[in-house]
Backbone and ligand atoms as CSV (ligand in chain L), in Angstrom:
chain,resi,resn,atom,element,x,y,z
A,1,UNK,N,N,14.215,-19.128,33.475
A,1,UNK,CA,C,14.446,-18.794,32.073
A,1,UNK,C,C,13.180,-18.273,31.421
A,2,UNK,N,N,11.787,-19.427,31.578
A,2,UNK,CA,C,10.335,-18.578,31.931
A,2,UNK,C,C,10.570,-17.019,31.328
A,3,UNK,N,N,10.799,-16.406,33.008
A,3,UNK,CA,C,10.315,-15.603,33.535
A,3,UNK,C,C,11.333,-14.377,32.650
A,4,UNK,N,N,12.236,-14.821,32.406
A,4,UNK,CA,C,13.427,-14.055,31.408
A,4,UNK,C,C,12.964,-13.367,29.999
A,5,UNK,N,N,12.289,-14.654,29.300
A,5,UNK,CA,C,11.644,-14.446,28.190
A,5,UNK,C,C,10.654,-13.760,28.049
A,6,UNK,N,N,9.842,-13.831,29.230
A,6,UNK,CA,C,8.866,-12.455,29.341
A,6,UNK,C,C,8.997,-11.275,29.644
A,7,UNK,N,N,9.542,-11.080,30.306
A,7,UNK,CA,C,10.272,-9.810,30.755
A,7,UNK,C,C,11.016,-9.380,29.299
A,8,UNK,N,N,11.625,-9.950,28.799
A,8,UNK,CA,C,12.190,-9.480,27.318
A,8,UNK,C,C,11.212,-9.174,26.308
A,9,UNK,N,N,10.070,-10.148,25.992
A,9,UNK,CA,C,8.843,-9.646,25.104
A,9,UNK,C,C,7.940,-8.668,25.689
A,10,UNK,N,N,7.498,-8.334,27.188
A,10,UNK,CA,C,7.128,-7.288,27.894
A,10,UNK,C,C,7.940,-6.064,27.487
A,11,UNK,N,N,9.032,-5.469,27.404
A,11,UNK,CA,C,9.391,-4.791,27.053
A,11,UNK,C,C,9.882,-4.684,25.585
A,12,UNK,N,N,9.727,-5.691,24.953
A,12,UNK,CA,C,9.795,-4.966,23.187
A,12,UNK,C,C,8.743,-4.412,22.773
A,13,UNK,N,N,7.362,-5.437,23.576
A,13,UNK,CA,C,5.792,-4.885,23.211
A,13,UNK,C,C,5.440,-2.923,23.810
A,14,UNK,N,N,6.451,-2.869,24.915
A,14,UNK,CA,C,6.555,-1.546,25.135
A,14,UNK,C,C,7.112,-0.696,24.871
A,15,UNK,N,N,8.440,-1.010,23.745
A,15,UNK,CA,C,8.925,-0.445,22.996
A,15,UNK,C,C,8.220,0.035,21.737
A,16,UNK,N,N,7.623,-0.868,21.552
A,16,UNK,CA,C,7.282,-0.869,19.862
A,16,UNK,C,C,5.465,-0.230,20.230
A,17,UNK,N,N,5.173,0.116,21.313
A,17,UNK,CA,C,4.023,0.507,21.588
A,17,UNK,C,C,4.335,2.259,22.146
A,18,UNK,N,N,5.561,2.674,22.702
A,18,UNK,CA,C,5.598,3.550,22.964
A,18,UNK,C,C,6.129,4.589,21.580
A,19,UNK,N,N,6.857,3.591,20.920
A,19,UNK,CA,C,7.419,4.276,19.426
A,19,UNK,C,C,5.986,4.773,18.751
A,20,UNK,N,N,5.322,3.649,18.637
A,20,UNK,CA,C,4.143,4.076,17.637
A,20,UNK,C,C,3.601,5.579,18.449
A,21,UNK,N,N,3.226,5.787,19.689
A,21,UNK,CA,C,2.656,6.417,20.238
A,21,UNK,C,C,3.552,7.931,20.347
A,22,UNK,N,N,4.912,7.794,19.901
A,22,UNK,CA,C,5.942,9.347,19.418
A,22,UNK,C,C,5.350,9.378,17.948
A,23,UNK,N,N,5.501,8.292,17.404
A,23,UNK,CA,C,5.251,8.754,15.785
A,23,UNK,C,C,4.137,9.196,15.652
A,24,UNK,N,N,3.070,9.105,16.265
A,24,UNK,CA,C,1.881,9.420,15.785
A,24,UNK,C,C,1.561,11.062,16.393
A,25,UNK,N,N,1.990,11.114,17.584
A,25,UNK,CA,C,2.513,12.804,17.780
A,25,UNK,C,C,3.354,13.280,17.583
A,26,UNK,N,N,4.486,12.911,16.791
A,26,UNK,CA,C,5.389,13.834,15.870
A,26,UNK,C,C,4.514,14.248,14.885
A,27,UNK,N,N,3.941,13.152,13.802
A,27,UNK,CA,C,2.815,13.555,12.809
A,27,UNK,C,C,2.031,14.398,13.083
A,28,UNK,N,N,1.167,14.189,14.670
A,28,UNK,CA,C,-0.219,15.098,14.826
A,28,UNK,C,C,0.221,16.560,15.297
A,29,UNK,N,N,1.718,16.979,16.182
A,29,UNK,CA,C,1.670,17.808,16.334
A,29,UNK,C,C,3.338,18.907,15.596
A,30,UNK,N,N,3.083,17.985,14.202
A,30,UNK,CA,C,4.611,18.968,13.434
A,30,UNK,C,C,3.998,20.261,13.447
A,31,UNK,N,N,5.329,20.918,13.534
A,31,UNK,CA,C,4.975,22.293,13.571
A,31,UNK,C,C,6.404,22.319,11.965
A,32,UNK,N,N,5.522,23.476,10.874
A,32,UNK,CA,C,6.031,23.561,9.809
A,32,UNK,C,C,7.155,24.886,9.873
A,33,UNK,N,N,8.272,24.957,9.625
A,33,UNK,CA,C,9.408,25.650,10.165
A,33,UNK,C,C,9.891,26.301,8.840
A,34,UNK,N,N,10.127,28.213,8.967
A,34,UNK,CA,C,10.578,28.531,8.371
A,34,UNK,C,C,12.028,28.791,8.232
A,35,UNK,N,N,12.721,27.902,7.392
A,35,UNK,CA,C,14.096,28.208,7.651
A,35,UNK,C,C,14.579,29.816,7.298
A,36,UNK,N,N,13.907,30.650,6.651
A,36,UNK,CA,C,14.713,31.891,6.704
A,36,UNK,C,C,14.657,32.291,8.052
A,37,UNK,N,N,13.903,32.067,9.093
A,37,UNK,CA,C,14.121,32.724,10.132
A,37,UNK,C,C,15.627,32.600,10.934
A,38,UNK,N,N,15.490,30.988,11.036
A,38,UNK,CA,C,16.855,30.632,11.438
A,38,UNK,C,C,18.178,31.167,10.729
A,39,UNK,N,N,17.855,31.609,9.140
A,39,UNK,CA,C,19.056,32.190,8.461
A,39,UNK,C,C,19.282,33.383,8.371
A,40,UNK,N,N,18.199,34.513,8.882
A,40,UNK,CA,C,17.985,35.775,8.852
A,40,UNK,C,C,18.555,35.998,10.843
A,41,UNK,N,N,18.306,34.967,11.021
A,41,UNK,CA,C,18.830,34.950,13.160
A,41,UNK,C,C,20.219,34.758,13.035
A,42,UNK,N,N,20.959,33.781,12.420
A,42,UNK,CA,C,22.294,34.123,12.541
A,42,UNK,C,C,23.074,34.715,11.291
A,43,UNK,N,N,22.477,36.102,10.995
A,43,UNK,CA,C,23.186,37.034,9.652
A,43,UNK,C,C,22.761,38.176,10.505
A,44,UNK,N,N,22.144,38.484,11.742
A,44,UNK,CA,C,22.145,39.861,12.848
A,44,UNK,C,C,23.302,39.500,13.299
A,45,UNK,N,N,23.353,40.756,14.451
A,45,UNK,CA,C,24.367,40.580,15.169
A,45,UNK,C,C,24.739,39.923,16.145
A,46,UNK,N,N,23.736,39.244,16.739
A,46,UNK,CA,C,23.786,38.605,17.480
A,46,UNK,C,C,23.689,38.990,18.813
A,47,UNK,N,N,23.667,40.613,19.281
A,47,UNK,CA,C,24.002,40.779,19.979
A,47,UNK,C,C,22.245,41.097,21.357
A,48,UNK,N,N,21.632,40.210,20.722
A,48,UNK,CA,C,20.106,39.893,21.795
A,48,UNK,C,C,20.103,41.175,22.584
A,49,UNK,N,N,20.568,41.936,22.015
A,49,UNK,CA,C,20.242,43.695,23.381
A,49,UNK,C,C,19.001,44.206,22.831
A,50,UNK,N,N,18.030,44.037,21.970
A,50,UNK,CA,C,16.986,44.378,22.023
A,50,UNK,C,C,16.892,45.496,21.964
A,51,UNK,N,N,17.589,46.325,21.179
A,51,UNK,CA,C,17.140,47.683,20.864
A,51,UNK,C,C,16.519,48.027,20.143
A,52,UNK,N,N,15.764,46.513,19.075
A,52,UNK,CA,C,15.058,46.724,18.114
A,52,UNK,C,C,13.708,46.560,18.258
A,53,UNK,N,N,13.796,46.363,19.455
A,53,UNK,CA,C,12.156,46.341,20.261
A,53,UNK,C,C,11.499,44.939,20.253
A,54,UNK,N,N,12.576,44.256,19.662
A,54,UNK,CA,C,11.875,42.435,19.843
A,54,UNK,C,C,12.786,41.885,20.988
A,55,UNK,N,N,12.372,40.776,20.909
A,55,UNK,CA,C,12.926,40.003,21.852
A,55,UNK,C,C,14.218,39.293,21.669
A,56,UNK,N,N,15.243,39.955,21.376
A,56,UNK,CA,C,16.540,39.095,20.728
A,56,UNK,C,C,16.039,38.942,19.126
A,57,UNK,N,N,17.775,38.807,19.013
A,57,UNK,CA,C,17.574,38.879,17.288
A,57,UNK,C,C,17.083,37.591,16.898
A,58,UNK,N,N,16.319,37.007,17.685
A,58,UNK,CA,C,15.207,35.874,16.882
A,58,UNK,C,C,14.156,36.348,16.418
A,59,UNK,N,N,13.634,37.184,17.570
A,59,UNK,CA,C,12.637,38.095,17.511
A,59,UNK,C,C,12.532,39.050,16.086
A,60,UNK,N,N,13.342,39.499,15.908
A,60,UNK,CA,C,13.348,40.660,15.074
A,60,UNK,C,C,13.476,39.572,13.328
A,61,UNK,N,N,14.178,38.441,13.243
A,61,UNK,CA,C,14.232,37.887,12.312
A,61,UNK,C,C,12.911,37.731,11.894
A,62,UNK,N,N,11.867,36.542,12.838
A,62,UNK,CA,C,10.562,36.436,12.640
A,62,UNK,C,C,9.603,37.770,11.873
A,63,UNK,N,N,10.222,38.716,12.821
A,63,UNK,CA,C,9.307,39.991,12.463
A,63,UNK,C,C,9.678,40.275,10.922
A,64,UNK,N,N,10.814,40.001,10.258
A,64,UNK,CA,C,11.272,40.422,9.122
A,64,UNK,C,C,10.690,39.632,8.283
A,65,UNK,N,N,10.713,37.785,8.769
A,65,UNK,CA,C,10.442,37.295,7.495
A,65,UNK,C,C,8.808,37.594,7.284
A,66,UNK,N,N,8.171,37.986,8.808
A,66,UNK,CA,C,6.615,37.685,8.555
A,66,UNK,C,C,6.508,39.691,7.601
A,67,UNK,N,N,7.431,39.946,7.238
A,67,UNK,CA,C,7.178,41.679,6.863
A,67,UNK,C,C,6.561,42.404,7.171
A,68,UNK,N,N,6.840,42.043,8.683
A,68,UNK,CA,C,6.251,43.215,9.998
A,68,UNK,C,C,7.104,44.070,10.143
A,69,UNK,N,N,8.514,44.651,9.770
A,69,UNK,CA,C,8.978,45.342,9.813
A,69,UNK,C,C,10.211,45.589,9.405
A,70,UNK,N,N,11.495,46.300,9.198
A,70,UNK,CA,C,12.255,47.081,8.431
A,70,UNK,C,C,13.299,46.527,8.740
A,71,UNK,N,N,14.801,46.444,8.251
A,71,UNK,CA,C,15.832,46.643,8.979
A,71,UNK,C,C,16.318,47.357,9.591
A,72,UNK,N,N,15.693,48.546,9.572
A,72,UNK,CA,C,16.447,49.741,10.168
A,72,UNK,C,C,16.191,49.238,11.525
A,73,UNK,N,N,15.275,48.731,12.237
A,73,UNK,CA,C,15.297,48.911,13.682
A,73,UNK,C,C,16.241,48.318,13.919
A,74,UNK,N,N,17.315,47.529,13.672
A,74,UNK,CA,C,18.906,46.820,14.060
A,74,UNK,C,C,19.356,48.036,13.908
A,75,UNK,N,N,20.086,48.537,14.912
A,75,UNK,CA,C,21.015,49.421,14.914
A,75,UNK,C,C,22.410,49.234,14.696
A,76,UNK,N,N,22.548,48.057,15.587
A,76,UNK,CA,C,24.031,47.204,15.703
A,76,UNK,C,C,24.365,46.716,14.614
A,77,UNK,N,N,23.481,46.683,13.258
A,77,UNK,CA,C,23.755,46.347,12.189
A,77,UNK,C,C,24.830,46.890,11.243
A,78,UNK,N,N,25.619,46.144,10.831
A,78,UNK,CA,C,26.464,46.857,10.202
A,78,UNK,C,C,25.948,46.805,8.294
A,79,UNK,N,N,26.988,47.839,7.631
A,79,UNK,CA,C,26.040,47.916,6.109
A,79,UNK,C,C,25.869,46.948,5.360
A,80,UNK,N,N,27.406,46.085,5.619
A,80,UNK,CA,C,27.241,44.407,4.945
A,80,UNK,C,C,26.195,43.999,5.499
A,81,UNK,N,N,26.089,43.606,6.674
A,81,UNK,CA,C,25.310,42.770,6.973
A,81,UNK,C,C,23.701,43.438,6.254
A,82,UNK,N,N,23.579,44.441,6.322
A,82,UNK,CA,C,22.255,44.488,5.952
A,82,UNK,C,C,21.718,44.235,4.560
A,83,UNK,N,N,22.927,44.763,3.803
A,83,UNK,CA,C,22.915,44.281,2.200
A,83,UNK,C,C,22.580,43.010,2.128
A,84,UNK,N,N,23.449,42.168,2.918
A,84,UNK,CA,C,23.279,40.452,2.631
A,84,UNK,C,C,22.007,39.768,3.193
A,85,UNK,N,N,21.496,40.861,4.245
A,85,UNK,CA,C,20.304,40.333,4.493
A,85,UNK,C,C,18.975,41.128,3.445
A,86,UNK,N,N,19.234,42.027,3.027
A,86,UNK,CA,C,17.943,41.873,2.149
A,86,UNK,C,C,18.225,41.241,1.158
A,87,UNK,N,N,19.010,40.976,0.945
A,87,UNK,CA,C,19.547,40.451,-0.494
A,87,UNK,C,C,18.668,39.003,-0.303
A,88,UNK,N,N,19.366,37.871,0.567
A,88,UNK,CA,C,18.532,36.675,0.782
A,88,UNK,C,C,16.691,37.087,1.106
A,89,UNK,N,N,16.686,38.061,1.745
A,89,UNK,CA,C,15.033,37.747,2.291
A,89,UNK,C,C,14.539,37.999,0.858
A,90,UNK,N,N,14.875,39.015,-0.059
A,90,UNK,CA,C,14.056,39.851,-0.847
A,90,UNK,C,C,14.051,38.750,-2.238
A,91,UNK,N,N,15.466,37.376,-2.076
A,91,UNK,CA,C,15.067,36.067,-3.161
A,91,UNK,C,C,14.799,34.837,-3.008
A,92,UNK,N,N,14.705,34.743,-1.070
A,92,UNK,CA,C,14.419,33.405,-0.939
A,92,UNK,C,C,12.643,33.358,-0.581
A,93,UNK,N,N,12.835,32.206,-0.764
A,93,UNK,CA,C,10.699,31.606,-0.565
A,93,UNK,C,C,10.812,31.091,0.526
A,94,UNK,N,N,9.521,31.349,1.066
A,94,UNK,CA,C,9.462,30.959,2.569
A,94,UNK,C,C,8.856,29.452,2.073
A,95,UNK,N,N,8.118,28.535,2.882
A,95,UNK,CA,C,7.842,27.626,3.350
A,95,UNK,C,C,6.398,27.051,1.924
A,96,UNK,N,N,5.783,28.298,1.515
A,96,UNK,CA,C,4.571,28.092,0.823
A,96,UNK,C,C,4.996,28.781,-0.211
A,97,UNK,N,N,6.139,29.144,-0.920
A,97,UNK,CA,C,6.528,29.837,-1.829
A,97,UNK,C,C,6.322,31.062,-2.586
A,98,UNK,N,N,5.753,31.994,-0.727
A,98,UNK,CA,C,5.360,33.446,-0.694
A,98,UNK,C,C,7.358,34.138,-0.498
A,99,UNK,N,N,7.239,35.292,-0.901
A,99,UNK,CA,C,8.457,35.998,-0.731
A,99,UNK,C,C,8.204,37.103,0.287
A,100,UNK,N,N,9.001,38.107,0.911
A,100,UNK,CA,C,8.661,39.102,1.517
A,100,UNK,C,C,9.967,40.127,0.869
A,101,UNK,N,N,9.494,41.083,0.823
A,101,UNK,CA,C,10.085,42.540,0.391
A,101,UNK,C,C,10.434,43.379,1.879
A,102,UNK,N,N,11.724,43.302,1.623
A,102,UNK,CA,C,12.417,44.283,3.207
A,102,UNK,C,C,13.131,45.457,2.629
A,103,UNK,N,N,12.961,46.015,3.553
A,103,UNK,CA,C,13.894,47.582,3.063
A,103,UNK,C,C,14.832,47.817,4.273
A,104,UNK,N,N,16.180,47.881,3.724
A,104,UNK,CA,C,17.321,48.164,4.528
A,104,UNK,C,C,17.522,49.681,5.429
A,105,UNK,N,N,17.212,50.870,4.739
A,105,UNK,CA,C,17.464,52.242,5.086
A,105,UNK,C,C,16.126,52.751,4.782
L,1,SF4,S1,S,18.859,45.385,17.713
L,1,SF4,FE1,FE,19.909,43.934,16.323
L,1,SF4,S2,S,21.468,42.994,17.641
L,1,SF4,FE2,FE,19.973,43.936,19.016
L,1,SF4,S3,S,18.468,42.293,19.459
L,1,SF4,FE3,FE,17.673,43.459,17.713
L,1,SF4,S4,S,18.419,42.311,15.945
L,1,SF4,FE4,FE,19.682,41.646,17.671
């Protein structure tokens, strides 16, 4: 029975030692996330063929919100979609409450 009880506090002490040791590198290594990217990635087409010279339409989102470049390079884009996407990039705030200016055509 001993040997039971230790084995049970041996492993809470390694529980509660391995937790601390996630929390403290979740903290040391957050990475700060812009959600327009993720909302500008699924308002393309989805269709990752890369004709826009990035790497999938993740690629090309990033490039938009960082205002490295245009919509026009989506080809597969259709006119809604592009309206609705400058529309959000050109009023939402990124992360530090900078904006970016995109041009559709
Ligand atoms: S061209 Fe458009 S659909 Fe193709 S990968 Fe680029 S963003 Fe996606």
């Amino acid at each position: 029975m001993g040997n039971l009880v230790n084995v049970i506090l041996v492993m809470l002490v390694l529980g509660c030692v391995m937790g601390l040791i996630l929390f403290i590198a979740s903290v040391a290594f957050h990475v700060e996330v812009d959600e327009r990217e993720e909302k500008v990635t699924g308002m393309l087409p989805g269709y990752n063929c890369g004709a826009c010279g990035y790497p999938g339409c993740s690629g090309l989102a990033k490039a938009l919100v960082d205002g490295e470049t245009d919509l026009v390079s989506c080809k597969p884009c259709k006119p809604d979609q592009r309206a609705a996407i400058v529309d959000y990039l050109n009023n939402a705030t990124g992360p530090n409450g900078e904006k970016v200016t995109v041009r559709s055509i």
